[in-house]
FITORMI-871302 format. One line per 2 residues: number of its first residue (from 0); for each residue z, x, y of N, C-alpha, C. Coordinates in Angstrom, 2 decimals, decimal comma. Atoms other than C-alpha are relative to their C-alpha. Layout:
REM residues N
NUM	Z X Y Z X Y Z X Y ~ ...
END
This chain:
REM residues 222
0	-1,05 -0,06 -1,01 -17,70 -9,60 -5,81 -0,43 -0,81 1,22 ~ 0,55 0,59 -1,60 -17,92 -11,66 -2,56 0,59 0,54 0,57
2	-0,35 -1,02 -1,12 -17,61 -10,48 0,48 0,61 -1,19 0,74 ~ -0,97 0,90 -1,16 -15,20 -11,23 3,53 -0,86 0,03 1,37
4	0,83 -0,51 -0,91 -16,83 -12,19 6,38 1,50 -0,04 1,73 ~ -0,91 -0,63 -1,24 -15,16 -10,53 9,86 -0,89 -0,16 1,57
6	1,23 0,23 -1,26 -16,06 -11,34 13,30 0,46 1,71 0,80 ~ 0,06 -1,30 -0,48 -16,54 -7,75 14,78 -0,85 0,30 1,29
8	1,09 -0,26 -1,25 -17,85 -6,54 18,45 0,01 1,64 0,54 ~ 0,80 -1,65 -0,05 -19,24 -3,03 19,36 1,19 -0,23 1,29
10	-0,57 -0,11 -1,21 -16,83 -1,71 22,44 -0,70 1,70 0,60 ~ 0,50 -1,80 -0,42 -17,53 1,55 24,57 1,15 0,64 -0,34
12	-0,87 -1,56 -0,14 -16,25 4,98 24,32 1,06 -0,19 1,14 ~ -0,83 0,04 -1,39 -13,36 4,83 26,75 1,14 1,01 -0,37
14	-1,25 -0,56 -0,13 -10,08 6,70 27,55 0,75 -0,40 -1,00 ~ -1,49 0,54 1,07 -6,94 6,82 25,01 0,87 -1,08 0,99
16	-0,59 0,84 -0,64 -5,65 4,91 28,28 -0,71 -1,51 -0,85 ~ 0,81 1,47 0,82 -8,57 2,06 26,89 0,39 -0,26 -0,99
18	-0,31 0,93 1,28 -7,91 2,07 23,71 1,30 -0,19 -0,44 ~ -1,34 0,91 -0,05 -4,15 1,52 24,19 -0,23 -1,38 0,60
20	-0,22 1,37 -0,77 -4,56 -1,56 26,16 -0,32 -0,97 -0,94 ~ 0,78 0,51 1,29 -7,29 -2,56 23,19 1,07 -0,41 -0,86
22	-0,60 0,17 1,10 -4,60 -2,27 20,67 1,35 -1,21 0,68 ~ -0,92 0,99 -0,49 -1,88 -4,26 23,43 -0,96 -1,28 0,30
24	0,66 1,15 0,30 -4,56 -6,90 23,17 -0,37 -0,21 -1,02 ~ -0,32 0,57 2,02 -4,07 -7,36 19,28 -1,61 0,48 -0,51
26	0,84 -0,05 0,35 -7,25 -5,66 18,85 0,11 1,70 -1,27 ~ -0,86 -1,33 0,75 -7,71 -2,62 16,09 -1,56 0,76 0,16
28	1,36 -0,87 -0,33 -10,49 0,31 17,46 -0,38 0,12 -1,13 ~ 0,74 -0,65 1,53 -12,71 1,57 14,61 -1,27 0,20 0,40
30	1,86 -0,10 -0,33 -16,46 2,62 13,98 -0,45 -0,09 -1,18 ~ 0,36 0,39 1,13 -18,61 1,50 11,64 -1,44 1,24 0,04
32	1,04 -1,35 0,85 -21,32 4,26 10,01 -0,82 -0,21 -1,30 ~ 0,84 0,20 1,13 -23,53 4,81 7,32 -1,47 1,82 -0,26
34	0,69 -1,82 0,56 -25,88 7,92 5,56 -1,50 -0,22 0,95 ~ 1,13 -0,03 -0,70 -28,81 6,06 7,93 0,16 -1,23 1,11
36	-0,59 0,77 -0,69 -26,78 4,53 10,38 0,76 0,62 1,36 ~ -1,13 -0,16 -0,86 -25,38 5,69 13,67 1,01 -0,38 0,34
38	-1,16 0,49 0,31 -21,80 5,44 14,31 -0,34 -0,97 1,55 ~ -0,53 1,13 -1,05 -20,80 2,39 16,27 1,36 -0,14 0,10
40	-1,70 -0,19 -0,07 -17,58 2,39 18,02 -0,36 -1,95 -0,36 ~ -0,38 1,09 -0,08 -16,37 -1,40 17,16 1,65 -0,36 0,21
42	-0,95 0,50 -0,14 -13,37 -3,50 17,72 0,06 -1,24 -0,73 ~ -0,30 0,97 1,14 -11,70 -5,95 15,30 1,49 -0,79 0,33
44	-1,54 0,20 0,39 -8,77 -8,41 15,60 1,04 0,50 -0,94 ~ -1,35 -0,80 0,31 -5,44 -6,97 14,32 0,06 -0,95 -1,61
46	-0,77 0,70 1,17 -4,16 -10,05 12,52 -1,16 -0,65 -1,05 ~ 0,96 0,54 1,00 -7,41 -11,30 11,29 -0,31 1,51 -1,30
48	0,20 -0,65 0,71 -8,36 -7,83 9,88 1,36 0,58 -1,08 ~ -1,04 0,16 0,83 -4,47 -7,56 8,50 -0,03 -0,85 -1,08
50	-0,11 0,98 1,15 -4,48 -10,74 6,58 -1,20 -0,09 -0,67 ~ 1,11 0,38 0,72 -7,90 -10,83 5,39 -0,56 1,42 -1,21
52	0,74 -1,75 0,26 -8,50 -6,49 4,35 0,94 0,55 -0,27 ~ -1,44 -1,19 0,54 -5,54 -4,38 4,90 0,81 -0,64 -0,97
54	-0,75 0,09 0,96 -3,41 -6,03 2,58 -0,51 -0,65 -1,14 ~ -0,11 -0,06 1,57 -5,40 -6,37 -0,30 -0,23 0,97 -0,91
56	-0,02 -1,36 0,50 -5,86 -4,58 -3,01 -1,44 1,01 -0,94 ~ 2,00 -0,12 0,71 -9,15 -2,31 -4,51 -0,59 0,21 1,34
58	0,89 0,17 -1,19 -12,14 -2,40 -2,31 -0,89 -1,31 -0,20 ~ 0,55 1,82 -0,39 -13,51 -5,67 -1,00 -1,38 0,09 1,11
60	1,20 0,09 -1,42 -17,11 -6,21 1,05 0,34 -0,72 1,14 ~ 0,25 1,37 -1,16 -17,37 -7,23 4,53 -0,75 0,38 0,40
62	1,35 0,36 -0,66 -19,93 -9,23 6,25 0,70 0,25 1,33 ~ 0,51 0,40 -1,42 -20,48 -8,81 9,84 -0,02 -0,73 0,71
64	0,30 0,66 -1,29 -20,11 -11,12 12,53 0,26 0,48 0,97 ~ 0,10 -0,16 -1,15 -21,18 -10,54 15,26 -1,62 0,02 1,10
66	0,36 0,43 -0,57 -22,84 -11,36 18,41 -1,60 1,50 0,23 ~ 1,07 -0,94 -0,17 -25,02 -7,81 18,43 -0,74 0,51 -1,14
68	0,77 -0,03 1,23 -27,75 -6,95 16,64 0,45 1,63 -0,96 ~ -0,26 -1,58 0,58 -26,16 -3,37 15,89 0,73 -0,41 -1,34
70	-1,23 -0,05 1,14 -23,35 -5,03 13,64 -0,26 -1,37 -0,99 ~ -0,21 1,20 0,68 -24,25 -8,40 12,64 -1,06 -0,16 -0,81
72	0,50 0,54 1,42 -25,13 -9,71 9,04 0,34 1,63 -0,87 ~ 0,03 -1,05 0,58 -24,57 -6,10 8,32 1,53 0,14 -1,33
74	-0,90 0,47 1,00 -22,18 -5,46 5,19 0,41 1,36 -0,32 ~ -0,82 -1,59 -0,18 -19,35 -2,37 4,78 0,72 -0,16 -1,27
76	-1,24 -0,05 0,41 -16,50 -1,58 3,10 0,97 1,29 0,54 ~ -0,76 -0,66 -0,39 -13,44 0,06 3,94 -0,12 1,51 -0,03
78	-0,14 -1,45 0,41 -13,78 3,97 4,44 1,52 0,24 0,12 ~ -1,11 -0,90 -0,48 -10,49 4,63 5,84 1,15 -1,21 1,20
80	-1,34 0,66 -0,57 -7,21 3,21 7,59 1,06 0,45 0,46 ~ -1,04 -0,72 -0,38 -4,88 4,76 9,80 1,16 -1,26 0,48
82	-1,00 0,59 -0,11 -1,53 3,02 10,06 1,16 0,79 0,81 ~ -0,75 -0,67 -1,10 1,34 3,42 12,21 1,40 0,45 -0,60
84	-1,44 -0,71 1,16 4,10 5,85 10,68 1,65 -1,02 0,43 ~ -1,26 0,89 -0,14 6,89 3,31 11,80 -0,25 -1,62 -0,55
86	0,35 1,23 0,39 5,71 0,16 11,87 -0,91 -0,94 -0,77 ~ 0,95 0,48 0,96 2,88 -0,02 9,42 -1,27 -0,39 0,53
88	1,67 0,67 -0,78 0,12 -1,76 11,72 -1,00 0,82 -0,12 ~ 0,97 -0,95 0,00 -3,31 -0,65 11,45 -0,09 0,54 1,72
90	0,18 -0,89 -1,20 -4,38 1,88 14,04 -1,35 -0,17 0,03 ~ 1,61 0,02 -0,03 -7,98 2,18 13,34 -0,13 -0,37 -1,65
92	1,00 0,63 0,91 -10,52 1,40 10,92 -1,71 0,85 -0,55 ~ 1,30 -0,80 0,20 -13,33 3,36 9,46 -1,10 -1,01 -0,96
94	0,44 0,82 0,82 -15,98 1,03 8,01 -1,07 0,04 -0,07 ~ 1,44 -1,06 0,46 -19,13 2,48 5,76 -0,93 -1,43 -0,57
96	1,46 0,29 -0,03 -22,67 0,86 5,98 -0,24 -0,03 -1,72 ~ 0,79 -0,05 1,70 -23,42 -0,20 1,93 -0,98 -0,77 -0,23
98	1,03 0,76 0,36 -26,84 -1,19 0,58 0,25 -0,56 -1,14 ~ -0,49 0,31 1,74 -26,33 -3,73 -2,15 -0,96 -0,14 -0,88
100	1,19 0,05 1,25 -29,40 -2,96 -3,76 0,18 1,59 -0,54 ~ -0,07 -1,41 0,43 -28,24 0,96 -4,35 1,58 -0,14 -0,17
102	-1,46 -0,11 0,70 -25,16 2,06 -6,40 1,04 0,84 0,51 ~ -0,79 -0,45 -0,60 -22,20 3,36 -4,93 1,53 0,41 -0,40
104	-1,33 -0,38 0,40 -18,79 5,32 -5,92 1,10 -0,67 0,43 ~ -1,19 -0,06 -0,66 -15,39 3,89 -5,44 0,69 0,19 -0,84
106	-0,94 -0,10 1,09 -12,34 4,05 -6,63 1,05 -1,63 -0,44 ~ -0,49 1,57 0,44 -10,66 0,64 -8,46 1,69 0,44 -0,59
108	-1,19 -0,10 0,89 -7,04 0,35 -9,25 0,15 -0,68 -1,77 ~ -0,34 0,50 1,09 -5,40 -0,16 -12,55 0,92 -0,74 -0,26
110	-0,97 0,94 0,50 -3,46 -2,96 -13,84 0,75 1,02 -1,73 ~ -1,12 -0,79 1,44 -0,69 -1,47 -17,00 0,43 -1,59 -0,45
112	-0,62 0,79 0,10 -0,59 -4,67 -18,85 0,13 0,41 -1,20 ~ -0,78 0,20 1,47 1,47 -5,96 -22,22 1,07 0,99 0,43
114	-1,24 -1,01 -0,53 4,50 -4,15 -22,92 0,25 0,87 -1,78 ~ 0,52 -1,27 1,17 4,07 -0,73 -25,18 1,01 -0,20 -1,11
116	-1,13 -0,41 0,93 5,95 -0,44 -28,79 0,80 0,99 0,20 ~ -0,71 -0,86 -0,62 6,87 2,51 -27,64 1,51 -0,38 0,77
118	-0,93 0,46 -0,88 8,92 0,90 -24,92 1,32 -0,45 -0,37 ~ -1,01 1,39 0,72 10,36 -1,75 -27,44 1,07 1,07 -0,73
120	-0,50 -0,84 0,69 11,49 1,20 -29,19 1,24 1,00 0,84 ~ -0,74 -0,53 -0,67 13,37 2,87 -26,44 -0,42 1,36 1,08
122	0,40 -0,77 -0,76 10,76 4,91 -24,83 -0,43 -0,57 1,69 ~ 0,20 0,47 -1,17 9,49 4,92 -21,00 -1,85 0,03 0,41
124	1,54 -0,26 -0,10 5,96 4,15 -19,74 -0,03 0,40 1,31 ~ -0,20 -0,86 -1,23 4,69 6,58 -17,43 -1,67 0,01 0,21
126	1,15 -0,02 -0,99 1,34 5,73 -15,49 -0,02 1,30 0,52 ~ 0,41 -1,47 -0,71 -0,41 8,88 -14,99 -0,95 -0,09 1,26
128	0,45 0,86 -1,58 -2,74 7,37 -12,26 -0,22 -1,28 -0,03 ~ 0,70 1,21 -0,40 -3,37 4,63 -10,74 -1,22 -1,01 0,70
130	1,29 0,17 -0,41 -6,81 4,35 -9,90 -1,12 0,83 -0,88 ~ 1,52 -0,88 0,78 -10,33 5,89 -11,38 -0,77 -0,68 0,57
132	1,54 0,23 -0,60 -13,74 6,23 -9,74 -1,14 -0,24 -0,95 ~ 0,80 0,90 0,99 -16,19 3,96 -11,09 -1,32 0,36 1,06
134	1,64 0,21 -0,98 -20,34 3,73 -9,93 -0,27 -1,42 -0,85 ~ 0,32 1,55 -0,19 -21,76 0,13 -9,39 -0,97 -0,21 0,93
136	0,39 0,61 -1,18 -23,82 -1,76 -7,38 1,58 -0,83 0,61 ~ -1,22 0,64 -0,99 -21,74 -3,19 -4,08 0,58 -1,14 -0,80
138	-0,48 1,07 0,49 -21,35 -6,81 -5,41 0,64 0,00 -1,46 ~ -0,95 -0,48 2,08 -20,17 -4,99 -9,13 1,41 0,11 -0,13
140	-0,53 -0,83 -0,79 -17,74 -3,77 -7,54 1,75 -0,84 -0,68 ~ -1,47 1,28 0,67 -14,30 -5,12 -9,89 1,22 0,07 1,16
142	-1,19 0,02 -1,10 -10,98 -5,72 -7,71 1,10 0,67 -0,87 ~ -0,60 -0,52 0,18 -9,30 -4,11 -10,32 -0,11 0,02 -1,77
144	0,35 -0,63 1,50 -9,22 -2,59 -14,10 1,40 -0,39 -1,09 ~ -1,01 0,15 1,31 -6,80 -4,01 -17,18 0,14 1,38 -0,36
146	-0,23 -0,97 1,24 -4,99 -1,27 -19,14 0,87 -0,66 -0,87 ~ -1,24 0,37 1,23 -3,66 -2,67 -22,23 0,83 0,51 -0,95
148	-0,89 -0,94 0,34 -0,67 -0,90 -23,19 0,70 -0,35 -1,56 ~ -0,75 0,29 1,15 0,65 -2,83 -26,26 0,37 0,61 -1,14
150	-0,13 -0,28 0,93 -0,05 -1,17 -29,03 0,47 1,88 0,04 ~ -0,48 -0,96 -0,62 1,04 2,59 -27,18 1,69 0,31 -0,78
152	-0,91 -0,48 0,37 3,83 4,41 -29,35 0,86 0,64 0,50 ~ -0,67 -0,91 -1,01 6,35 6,77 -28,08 -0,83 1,63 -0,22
154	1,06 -1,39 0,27 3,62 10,01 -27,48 -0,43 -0,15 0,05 ~ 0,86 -0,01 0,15 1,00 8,17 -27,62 -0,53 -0,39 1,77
156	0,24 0,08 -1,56 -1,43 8,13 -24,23 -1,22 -1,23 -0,19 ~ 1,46 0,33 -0,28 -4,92 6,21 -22,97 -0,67 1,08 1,27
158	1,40 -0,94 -1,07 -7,76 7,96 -21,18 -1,03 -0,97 0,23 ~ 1,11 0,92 -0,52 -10,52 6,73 -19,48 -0,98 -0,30 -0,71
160	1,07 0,33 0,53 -12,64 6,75 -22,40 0,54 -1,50 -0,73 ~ -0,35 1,26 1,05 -10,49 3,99 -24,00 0,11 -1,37 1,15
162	0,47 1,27 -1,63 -10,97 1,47 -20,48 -1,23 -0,35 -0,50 ~ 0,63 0,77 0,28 -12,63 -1,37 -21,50 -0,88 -0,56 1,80
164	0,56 0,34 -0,86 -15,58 -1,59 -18,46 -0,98 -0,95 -0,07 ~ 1,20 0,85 0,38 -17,48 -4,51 -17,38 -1,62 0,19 -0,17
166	1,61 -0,38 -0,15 -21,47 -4,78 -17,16 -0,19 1,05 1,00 ~ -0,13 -0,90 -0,71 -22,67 -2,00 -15,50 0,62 0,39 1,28
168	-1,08 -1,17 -0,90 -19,75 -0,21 -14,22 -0,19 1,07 -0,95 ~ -0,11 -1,37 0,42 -19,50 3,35 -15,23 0,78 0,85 0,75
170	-0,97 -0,76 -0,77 -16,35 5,31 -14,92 -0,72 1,33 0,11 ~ 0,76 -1,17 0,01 -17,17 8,55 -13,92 1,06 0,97 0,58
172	-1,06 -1,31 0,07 -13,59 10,08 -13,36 -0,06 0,65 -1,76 ~ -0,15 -1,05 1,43 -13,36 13,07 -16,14 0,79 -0,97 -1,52
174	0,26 0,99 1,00 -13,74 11,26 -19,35 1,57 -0,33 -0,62 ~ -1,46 0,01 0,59 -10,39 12,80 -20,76 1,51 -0,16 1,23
176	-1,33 -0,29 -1,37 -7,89 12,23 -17,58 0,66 -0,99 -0,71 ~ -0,85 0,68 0,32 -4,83 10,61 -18,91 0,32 -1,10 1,03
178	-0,33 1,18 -0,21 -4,39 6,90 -17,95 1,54 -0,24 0,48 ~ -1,56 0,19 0,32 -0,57 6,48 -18,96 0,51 0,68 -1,76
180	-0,58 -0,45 1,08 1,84 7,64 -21,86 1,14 -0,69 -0,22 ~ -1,48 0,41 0,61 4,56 6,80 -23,39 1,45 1,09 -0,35
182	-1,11 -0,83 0,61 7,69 8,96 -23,25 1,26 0,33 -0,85 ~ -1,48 0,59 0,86 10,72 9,52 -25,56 0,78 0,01 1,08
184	-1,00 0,69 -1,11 13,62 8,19 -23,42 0,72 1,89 0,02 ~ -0,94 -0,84 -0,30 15,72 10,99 -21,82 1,12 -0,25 -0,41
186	-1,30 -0,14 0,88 19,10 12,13 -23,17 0,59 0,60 0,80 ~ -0,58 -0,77 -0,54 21,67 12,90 -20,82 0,77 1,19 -0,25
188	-0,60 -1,08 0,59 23,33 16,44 -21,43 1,18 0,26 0,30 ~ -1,18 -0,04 -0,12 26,65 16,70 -22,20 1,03 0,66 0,82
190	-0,75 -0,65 -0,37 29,07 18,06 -19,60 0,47 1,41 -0,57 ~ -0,30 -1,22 0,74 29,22 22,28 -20,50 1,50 0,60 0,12
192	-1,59 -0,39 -0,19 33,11 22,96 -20,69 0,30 1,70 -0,36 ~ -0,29 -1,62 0,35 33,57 27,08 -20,36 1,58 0,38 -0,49
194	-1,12 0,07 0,30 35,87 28,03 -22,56 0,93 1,60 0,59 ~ -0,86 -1,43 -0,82 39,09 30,64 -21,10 -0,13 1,06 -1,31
196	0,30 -1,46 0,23 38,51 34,18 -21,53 1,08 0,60 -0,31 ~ -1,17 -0,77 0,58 41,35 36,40 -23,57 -0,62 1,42 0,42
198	0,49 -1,45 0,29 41,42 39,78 -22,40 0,81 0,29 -0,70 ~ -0,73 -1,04 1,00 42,40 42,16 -24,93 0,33 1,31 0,66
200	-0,46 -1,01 -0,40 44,23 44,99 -24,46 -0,97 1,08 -0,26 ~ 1,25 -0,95 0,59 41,41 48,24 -24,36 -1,23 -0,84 -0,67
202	1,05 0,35 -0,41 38,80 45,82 -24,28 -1,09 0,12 1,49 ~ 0,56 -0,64 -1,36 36,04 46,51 -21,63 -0,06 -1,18 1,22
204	-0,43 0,79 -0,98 36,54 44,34 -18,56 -1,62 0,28 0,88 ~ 1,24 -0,10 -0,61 33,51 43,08 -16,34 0,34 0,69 1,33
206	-0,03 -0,35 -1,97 33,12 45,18 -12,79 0,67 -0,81 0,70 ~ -0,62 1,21 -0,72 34,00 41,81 -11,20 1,62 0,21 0,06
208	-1,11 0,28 0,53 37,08 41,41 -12,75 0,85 1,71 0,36 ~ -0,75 -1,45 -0,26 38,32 45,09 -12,21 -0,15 0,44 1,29
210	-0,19 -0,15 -1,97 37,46 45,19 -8,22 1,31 -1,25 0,06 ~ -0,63 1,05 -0,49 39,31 42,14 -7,96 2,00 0,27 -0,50
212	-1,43 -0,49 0,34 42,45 43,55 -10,14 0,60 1,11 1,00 ~ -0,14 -0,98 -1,01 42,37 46,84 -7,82 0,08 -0,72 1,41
214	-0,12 0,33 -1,43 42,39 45,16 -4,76 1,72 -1,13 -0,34 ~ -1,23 0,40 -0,34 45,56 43,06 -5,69 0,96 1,64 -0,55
216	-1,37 -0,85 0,19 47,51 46,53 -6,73 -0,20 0,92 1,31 ~ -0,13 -0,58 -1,26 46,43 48,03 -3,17 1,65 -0,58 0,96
218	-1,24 0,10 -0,17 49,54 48,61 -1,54 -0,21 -1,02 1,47 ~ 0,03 1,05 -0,72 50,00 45,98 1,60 0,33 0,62 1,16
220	-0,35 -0,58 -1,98 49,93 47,29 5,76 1,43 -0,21 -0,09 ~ -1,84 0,58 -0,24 53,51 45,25 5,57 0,49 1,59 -0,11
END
């Protein structure tokens, strides 16, 4: 995997007044961390860390630039991403300290390619997730996982044992977790038409039906 490199600068602790102004100067707060790392508040351009991070997809390394020795050459990946419930923009940034000589959990999306017999047949394919946690070294680290669906009947599923992984990766979500399936197509159900009720004469009549007769032979205030 290569990594992205980001120019990044340590800022202080300040007021929510500060780090509004931060964000009206296209900048996006965050802190970068690690299991032998104190947290560092940092600050990151908006549009650089938009176009280069937030919108891709998987997990991707980044390098470090920067001018202090706290952050620079150093190498992360994304913990976390708060976005703005209207307008989407990042808010912050959480970004974890990885050694790429020690192996590390993430989680990798899945690609659903070909197109199932099942399907051809008239069934629906139904992605049960879309991701599974893999262990790797950092640079192992795939951008994303084939599932090849082709030969998938109507009923028939994949699991994670049938994910074809590269050189040492090792999934390590629960061996049997369903991938995707194949369903038989739904059948809409026919409109239920109730058919009219004959009372019989000295047949037994429901409660309902016998308040409702008594109340029209009540005699009328008029």
């Amino acid at each position: 995997m290569e990594t992205i490199e980001i120019q990044i600068e340590p800022r202080d602790a300040g007021t929510k007044g500060a780090v509004k102004r931060l964000r009206r100067e296209g900048k996006v707060p965050g802190v970068f961390y690690g299991p032998k790392t104190p947290p560092v508040l940092l600050a990151v351009d908006r549009k650089q860390f938009s176009t280069r991070v937030a919108e891709l997809e998987g997990s991707h390394l980044i390098r470090i630039k920067s001018d202090s020795p706290l952050l620079a050459e150093k190498v992360a990946l994304v913990k976390e991403t708060q976005l703005h419930p209207v307008t989407g923009e990042v808010m912050h940034a959480d970004l974890y300290e990885v050694d790429l000589t020690a192996k590390i959990r993430v989680n990798v999306p899945l690609h659903f390619v070909g197109k199932a017999v099942g399907v051809v047949r008239g069934g629906i394919l139904q992605p049960v997730v879309r991701e599974v946690e893999v262990e790797c070294l950092p640079m192992a680290i795939p951008e994303y996982l084939n599932v090849e669906v082709s030969d998938l009947d109507i009923g028939d599923s994949l699991h994670v044992t049938n994910l074809a992984m590269p050189e040492g990766v090792v999934a390590v979500s629960e061996t049997g977790l369903t991938l995707v399936t194949v369903v038989p197509p739904s059948i809409e159900e026919a409109p239920t038409v109730e058919a009219p009720v004959a009372v019989v004469e000295g047949a037994e009549v429901a409660p309902a039906a016998v308040a409702e007769e008594k109340k029209k032979e009540e005699p009328s205030a008029s």
